[in-house]
C-alpha positions in Angstrom: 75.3 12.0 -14.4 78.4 11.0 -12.2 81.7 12.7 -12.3 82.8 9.2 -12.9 80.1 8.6 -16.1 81.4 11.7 -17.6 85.1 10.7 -17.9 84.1 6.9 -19.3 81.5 8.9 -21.6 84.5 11.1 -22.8 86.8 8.2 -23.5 84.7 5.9 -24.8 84.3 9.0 -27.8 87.4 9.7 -28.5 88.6 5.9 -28.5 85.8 5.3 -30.9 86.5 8.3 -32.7 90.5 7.4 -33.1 89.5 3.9 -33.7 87.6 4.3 -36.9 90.0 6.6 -38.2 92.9 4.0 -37.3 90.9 1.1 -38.8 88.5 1.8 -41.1 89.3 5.4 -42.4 88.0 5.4 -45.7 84.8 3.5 -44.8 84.6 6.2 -41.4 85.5 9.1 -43.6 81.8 10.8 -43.0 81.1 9.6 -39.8 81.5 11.8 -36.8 81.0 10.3 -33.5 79.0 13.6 -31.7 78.3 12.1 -28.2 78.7 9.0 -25.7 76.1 8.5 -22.8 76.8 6.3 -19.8 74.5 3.9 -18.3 74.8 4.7 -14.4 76.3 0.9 -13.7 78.7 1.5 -16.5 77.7 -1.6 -19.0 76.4 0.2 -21.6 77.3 3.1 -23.6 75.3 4.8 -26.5 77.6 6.7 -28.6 75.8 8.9 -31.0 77.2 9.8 -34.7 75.9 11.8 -37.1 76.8 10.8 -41.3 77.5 13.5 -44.3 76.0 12.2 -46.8 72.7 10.2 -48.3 71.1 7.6 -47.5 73.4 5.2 -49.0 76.2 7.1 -47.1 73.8 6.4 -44.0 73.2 2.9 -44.9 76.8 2.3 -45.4 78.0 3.8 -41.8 75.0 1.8 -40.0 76.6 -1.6 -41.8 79.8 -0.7 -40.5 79.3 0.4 -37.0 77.2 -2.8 -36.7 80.5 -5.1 -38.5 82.7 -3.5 -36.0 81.3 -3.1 -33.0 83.0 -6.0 -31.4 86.6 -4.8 -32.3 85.6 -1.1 -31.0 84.6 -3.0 -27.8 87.6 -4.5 -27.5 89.8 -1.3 -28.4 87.6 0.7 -25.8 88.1 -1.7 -23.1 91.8 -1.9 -23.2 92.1 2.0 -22.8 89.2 2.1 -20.2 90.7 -0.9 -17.9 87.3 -1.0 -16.2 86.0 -4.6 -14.6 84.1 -5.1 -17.1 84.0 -3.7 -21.0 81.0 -1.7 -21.6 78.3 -3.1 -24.3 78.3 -0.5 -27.4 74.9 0.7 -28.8 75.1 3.0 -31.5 72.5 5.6 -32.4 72.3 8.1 -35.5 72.2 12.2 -34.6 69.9 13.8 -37.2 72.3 16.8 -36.8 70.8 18.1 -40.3 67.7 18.0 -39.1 68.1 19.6 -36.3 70.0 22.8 -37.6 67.2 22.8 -39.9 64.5 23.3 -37.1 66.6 25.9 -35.5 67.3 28.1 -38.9 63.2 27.9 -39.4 62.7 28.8 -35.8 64.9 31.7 -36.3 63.9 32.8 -39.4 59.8 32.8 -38.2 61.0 34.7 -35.0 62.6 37.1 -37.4 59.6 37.3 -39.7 57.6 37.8 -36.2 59.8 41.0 -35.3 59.4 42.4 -38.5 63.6 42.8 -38.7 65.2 41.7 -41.7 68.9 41.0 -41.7 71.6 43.3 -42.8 73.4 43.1 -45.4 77.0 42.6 -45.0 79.0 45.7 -44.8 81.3 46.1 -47.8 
């Protein structure tokens, strides 16, 4: 990725980010916007964002992000003054998941070493 990929990918997260705060911050409240990927002709971004919560709390986020997507468009292309505002596709982050492959990878390493943790020193 371009020098020039990595800046729009960094500002098109933290205008998101601030923009659902701003607007829509009790229907945003568990919604964290974890990453923003660049298409190399800079017309579309995926921003990824992972959701506390259920299903419903899942359900809900995905019904907003798709509600306001236009407006976030907007708000991103005023701060990124590019020639042309950048098309938003948003993806969910099983960050749950995922820490819960790496704690089972680490605890069947651990089981593999025969070590045990310690116990916390009092």
């Amino acid at each position: 990725m371009s020098q020039r990929q990595l800046r729009v990918a960094e500002l098109v997260q933290r205008e998101v980010s601030s923009a659902l705060r701003q607007g829509w911050a009790t229907e945003a409240a568990l919604i964290t916007i974890t990453r923003a990927t660049v298409t190399p002709d800079l017309r579309q971004v995926r921003v990824g964002y992972a959701v506390s919560g259920d299903d419903a709390a899942r359900k809900s986020a995905r019904a907003l992000l798709k509600r306001v997507r236009s407006e976030l468009r907007a708000t991103v292309g005023a701060a990124l003054q590019l020639k042309s505002t950048p098309e938003l596709l948003f993806a969910e982050d099983d960050v749950t998941g995922a820490v819960a492959r790496v704690q089972a990878m680490l605890d069947e390493l651990s089981r593999q070493d025969g070590t045990k943790p310690k116990p916390d020193a009092e």
